[in-house]
C-alpha positions as CSV (number, residue, x, y, z in Angstrom):
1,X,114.0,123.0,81.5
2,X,111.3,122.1,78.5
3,X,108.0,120.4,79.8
4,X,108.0,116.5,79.5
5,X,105.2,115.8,77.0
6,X,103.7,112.1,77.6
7,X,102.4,110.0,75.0
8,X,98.8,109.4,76.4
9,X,98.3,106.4,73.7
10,X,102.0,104.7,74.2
11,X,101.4,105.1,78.2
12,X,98.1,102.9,78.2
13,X,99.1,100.7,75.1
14,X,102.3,99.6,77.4
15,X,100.2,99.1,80.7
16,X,97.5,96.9,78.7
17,X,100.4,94.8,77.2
18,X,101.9,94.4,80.9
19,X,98.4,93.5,82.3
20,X,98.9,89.9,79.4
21,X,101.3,88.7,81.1
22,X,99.5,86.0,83.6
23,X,96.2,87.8,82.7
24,X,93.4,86.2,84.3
25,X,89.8,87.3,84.1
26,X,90.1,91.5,84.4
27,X,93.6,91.1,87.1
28,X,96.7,89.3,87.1
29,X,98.6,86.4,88.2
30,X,101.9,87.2,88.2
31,X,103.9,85.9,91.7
32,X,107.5,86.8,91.6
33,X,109.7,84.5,89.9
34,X,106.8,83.0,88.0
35,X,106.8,82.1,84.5
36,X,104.4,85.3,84.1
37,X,106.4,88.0,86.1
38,X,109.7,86.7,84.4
39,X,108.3,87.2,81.3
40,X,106.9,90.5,81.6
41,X,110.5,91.7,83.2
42,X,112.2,90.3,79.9
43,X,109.1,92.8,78.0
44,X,110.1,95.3,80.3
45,X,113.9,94.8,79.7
46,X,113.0,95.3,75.7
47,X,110.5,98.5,76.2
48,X,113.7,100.4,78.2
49,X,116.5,99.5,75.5
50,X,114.0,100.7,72.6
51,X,113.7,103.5,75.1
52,X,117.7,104.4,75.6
53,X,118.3,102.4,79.2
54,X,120.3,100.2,79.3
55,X,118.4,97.4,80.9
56,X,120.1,95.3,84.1
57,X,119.3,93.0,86.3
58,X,120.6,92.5,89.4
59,X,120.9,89.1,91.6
60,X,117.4,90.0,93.5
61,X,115.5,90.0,90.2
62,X,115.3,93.9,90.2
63,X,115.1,95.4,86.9
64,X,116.7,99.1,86.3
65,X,116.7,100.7,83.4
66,X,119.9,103.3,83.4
67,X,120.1,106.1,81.4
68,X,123.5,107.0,79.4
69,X,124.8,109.3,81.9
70,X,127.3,110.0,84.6
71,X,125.4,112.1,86.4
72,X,123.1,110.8,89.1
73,X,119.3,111.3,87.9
74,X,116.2,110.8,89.0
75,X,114.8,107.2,89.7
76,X,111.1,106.1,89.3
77,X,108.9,102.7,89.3
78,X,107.4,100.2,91.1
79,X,106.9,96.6,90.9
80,X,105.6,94.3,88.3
81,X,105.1,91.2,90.6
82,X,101.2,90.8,91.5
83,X,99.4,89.1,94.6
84,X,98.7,85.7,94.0
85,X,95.1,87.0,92.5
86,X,95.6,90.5,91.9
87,X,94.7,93.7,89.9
88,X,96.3,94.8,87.1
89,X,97.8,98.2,88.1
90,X,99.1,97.4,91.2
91,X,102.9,98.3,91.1
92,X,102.6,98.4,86.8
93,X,101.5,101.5,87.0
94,X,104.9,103.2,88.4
95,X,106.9,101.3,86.5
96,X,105.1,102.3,83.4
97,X,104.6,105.3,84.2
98,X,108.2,106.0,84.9
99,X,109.4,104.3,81.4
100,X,106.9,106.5,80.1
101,X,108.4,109.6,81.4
102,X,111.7,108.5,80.8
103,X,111.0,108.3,76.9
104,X,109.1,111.4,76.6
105,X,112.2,113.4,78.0
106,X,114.5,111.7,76.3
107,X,112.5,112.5,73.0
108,X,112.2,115.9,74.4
109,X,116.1,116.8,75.6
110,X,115.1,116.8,79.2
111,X,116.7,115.5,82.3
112,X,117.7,111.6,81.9
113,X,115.3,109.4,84.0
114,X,116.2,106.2,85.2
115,X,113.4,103.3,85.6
116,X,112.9,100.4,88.2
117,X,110.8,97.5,88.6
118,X,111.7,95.9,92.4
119,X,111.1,92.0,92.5
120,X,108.9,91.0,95.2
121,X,107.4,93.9,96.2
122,X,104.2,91.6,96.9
123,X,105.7,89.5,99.6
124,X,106.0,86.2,98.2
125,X,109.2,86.1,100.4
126,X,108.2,88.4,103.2
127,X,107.2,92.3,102.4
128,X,109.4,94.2,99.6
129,X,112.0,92.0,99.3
130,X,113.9,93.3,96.5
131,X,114.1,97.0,97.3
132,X,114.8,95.6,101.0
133,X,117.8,93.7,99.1
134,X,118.9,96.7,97.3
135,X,118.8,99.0,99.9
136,X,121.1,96.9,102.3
137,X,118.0,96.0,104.9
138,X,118.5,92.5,103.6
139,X,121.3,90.7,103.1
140,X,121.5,88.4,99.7
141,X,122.6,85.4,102.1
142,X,119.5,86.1,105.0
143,X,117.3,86.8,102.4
144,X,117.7,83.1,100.3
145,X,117.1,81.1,103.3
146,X,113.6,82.6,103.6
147,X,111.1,80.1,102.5
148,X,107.6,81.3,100.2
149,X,104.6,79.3,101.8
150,X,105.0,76.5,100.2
151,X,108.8,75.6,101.6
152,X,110.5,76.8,98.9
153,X,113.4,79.6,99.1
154,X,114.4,82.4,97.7
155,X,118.0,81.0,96.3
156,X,115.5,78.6,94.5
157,X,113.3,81.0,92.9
158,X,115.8,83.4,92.0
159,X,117.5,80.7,90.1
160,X,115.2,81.1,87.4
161,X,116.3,84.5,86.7
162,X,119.9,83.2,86.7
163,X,120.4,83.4,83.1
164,X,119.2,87.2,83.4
165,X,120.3,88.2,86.7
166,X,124.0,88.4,85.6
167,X,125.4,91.5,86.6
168,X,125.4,93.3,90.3
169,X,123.9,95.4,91.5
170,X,123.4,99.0,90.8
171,X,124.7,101.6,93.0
172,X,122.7,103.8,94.5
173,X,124.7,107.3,94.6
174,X,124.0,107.1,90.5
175,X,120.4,108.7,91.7
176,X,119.7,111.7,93.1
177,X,115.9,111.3,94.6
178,X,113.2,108.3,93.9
179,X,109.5,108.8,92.7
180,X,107.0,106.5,93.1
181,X,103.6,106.4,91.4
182,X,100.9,104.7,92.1
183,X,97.4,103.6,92.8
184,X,95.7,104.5,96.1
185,X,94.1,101.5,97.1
186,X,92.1,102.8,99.0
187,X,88.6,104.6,98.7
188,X,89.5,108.5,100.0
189,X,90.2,109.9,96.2
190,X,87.7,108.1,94.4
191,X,84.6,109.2,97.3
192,X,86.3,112.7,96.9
193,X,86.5,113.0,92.8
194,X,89.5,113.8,93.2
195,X,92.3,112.8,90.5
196,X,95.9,113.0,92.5
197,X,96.9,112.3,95.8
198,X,100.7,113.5,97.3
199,X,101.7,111.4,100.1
200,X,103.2,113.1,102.9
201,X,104.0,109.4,104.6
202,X,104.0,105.6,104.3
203,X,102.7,104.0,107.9
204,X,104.8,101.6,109.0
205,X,104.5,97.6,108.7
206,X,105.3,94.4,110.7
207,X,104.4,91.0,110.1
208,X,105.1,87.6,111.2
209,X,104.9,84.1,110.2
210,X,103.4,81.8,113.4
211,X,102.7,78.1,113.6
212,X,100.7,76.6,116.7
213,X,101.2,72.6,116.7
214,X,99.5,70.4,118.6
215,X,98.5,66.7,118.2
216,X,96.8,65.4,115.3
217,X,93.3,63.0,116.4
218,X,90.4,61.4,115.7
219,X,87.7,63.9,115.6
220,X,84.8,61.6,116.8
221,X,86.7,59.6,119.5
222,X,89.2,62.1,121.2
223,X,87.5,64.1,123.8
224,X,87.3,67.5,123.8
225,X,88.9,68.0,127.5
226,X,92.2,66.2,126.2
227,X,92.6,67.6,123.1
228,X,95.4,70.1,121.5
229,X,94.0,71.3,118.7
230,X,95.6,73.8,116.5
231,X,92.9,75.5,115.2
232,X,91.0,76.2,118.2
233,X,94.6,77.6,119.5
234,X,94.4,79.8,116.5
235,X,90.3,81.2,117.2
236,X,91.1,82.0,120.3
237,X,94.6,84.0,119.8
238,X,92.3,86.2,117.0
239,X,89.9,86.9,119.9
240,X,92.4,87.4,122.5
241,X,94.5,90.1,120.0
242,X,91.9,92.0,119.3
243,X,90.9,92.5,123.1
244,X,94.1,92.9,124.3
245,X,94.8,95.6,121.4
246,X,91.8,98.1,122.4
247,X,93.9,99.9,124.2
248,X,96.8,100.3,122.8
249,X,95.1,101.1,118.7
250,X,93.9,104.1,117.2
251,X,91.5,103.7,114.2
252,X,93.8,103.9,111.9
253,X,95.9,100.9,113.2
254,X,95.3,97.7,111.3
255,X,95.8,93.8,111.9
256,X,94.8,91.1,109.8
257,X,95.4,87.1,109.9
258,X,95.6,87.3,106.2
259,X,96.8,83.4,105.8
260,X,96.0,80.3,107.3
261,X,96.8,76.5,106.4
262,X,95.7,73.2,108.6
263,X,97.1,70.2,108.4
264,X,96.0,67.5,107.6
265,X,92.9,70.2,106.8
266,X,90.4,66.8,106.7
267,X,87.2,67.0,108.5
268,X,86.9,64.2,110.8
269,X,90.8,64.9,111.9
270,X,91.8,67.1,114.8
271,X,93.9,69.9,113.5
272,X,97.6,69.2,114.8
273,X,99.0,72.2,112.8
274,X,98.4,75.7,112.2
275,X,100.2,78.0,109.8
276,X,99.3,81.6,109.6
277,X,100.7,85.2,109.1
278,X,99.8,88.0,111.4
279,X,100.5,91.5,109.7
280,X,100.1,95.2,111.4
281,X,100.3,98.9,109.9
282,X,100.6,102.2,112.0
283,X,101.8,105.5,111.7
284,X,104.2,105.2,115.3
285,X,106.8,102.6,115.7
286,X,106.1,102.5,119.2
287,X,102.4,101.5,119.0
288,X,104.0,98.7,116.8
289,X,106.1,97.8,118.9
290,X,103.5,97.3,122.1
291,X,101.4,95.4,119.8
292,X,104.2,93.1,118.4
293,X,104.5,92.7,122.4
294,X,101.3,91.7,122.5
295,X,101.0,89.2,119.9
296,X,104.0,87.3,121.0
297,X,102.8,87.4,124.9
298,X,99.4,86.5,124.1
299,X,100.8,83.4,121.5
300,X,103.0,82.4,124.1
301,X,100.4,82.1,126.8
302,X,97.9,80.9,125.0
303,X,99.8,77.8,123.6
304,X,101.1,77.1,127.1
305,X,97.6,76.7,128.5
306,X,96.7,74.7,125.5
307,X,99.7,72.4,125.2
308,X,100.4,73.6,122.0
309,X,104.1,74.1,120.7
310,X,104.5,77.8,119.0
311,X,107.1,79.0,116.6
312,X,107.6,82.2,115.0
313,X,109.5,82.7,112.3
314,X,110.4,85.4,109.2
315,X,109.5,88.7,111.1
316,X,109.4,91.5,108.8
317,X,109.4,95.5,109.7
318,X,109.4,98.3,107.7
319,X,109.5,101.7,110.0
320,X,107.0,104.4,109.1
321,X,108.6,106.5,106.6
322,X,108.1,110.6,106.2
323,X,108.2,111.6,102.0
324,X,111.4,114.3,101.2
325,X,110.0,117.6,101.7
326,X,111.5,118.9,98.8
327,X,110.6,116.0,96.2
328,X,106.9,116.7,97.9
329,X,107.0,120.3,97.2
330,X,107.8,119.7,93.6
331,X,104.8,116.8,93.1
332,X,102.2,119.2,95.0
333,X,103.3,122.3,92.2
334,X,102.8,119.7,89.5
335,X,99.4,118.1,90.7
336,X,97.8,122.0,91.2
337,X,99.4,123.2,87.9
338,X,97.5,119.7,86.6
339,X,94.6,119.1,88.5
340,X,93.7,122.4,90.0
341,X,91.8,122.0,93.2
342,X,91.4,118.2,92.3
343,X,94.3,116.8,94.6
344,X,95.2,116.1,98.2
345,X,97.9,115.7,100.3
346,X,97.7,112.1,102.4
347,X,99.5,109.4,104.0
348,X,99.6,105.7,102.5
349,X,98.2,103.1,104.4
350,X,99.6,100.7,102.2
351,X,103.5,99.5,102.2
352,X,105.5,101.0,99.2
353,X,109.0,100.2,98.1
354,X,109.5,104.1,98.5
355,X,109.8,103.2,102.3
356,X,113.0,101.5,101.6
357,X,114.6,103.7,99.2
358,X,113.9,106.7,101.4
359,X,116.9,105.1,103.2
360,X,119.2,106.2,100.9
361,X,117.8,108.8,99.5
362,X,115.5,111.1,99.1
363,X,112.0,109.9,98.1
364,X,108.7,110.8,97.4
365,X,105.1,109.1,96.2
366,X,102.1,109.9,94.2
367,X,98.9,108.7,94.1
368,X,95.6,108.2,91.1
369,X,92.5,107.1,92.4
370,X,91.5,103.4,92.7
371,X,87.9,103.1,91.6
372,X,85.7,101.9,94.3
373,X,89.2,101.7,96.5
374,X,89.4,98.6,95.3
375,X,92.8,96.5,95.2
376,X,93.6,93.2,95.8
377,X,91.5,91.7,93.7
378,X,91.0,90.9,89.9
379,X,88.2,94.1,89.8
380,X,91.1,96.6,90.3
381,X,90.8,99.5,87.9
382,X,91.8,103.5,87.8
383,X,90.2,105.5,85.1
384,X,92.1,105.8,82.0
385,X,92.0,110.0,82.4
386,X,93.4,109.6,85.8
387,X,96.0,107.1,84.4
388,X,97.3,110.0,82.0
389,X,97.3,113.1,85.0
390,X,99.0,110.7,87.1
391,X,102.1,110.8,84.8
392,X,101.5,114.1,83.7
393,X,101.9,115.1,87.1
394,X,105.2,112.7,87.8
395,X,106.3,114.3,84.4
396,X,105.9,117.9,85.4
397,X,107.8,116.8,88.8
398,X,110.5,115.3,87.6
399,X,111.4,118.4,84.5
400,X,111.3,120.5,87.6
């Protein structure tokens, strides 16, 4: 098979006209189903027909780009949805990379590549909602009840798409394997100087959506023996979790209250309502499954001793996920024929749509670095040099 030759200048030119859409200071702002990320999947849709795809839709919002063929290929992207403040690689890169790779070995007669961008990768409804869709972990019907954070569904925000989202969706035995690439988000590549990273596995995730009410007050007349606030109910479950985890965690487990909303939120007014999400990542579904234990045991007792109501709601897991051997083989040839000596084999800490595809197929990720492992945040950046090996390496994988 001849080597896939990437256009270094058409790779970056496409990622820095991806990163206007909903640009804001040096990120993005680009939710799913925003006027921004709907936008930049109609771009998208344009790049993969001038490309050869045939660009579809499908009723999630997922955007494939399918090569001319009858024979199942290879599939590789991302996501183009952002965080509600986020960086302007996160997700774009696979995608871009992908169409980028698709082009070049079209232009070069090598094997046809197909091209995704999954909607909601972010989590606006949940965690990876469109791949979770696609792959058959969701159902269309469950997943447009779920509600964003501010009360609005899923059937709702797809409806903007409806005009695009018109035919259904693809199915997957028309691929053979999935390859992800993306950025680390993390620090471990850039502190090494190190330009590729293999991943070997994608820990597992869980996270749910909790409210503690209790009984809204006058904060200078309601004394503090009779009260039920929320908030306090919500300071001490943080303290109590993280006690009652020591020994269960390793120090790679992570927890994080990432989101939290009072109401009425007013300063001289006893909190009587507390949203928040409570999200974990580890390697063993059974350590997330004792510490899922926990939360709920810990919520329930708490709010009993408190007076407080509790209700849990849109519970999301996503099982650790070992990469295909054989995908990983091929990547780890590429990125030593690439970067010799200047790679790694790790796991991802972060949750990747590749988790979800690895269902139903076999899958595999690769990683540039992040600089500073920052991610998140509008500061995000990867060095335009790793940008290129990054592809040249998913390039040299996929001709394989």
């Amino acid at each position: 098979m001849p080597p896939i030759n990437i256009n270094p200048d058409r790779l970056l030119g496409d990622l820095q006209k991806l990163r206007s859409f909903g640009a804001r200071q040096s990120g993005v702002v680009r939710p799913a189903f925003s006027e921004a990320d709907i936008a930049a999947r109609e771009w998208l849709a344009g790049r993969m027909r001038e490309a050869g795809l045939e660009p579809v839709f499908d009723p999630a919002g997922n955007l494939f780009g399918v090569p001319q063929t009858d024979r199942p290929c290879i599939l590789s992207g991302s996501h183009s949805d952002s965080q509600p403040e986020g960086g302007w690689l996160d997700g774009a890169y696979g995608v871009i990379a992908a169409l980028e790779v698709a082009r070049a070995s079209a232009e070069t007669g090598g094997p046809p590549v197909a091209v995704v961008s999954f909607q909601d990768e972010e989590g606006r409804f949940g965690a990876l909602t469109g791949s979770r869709i696609w792959t058959g972990a969701l159902p269309l019907d469950e997943a447009d009840g779920i509600t964003d954070l501010e009360g609005r569904s899923f059937a709702e925000a797809r409806a903007a798409m409806a005009g695009l989202c018109v035919a259904g969706f693809i199915q997957p035995g028309r691929f053979s394997g999935f390859i992800e690439a993306h950025i680390e988000q993390g620090p471990v590549l850039d502190d090494a100087a190190e330009s590729i990273g293999v991943v070997n596995a994608i820990v597992g995730i869980r996270s749910l959506q909790m409210r503690f009410t209790g009984h809204q007050n006058h904060a200078g007349t309601t004394p503090m023996a009779v009260r039920r606030d929320a908030f306090q109910g919500l300071a001490a479950f943080t303290g109590a979790i993280n006690r009652d985890f020591a020994d269960v965690v390793t120090p790679a487990t992570v927890w994080t209250i990432g989101h939290v909303a009072l109401q009425p939120n007013a300063s001289s007014i006893v909190p009587g309502q507390a949203d928040f999400t409570v999200q974990w990542r580890d390697g063993s579904a059974d350590r997330l499954d004792h510490m899922e234990a926990i939360i709920r045991e810990t919520a329930m007792r708490l709010c009993d001793d408190r007076g407080l109501q509790l209700d849990i709601s849109n519970p999301v897991a996503v099982p650790p996920t070992e990469m295909d051997a054989t995908l990983r083989a091929r990547l780890e040839r590429a990125a030593e024929t690439t970067a010799p000596g200047a790679w790694r084999i790790m796991p991802s800490g972060a949750l990747h749509d590749a988790a979800n595809v690895a269902r139903l197929m076999p899958a595999a990720m690769l990683f540039v670095p992040s600089i500073g492992g920052v991610s998140h945040n509008f500061s995000e950046d990867t060095h335009k040099h790793d940008l290129v090996r990054g592809a040249e390496v998913l390039a040299r994988a996929i001709a394989e």
